[in-house]
C-alpha positions, 0 to 999 in steps of 0.5 A, a space after each residue: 080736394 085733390 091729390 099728387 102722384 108719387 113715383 116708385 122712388 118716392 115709394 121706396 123711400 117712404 117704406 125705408 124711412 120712419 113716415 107712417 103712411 097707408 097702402 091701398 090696392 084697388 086692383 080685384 081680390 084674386 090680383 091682390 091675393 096672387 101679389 101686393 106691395 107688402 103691407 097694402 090694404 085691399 080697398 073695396 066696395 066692402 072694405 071702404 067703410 072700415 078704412 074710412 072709419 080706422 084711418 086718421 084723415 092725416 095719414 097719407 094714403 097711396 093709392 094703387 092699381 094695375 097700371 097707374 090709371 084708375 088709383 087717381 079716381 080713387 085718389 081724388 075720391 078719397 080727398 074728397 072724403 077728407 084725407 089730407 095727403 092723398 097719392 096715386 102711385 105711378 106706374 101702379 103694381 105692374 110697374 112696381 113688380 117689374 122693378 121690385 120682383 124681389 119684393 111682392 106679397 102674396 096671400 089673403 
């Protein structure tokens, strides 16, 4: 099992479009907390289990963190738990906010 990369274009469309698909940010709570994706789920040690029971393995996941790196392992871990369509995004949140500003979520 393995997983593609999607670019920030490519994410920007999904959003507009009518394709249901999931946000996971891996980055620590305090970054998540402080700006996110709109609509992204945090993923951690203790969020994991939960995800993996409530998502459909057919519901394409995108995998975010800081810079684009990390979000593969956890892409290629999450193909490994069965999840067909798995995705790291490019540039991860860093690049996101630097072109989309405009467009971030804070809070808990």
């Amino acid at each position: 099992m393995s997983f593609e990369h999607l670019d920030l274009a490519s994410l920007a469309q999904w959003r507009d479009g009518e394709q249901p698909f999931v946000l996971l940010d891996i980055r620590d709570p305090l970054s998540f907390t402080q700006g996110r994706i709109p609509g992204s789920r945090h993923l951690d040690n203790a969020s994991a289990g939960a995800i993996l029971e409530e998502t459909p393995r057919d519901t394409p996941l995108v995998v975010v963190c800081y810079h684009g790196h990390s979000s593969r392992q956890a892409a290629a871990w999450l193909a490994g738990q069965g999840f067909e369509k798995v995705y790291s995004l490019d540039g991860g949140f860093t690049q996101y906010q630097l072109t989309h500003g405009d467009d971030v979520e804070s809070g808990s």
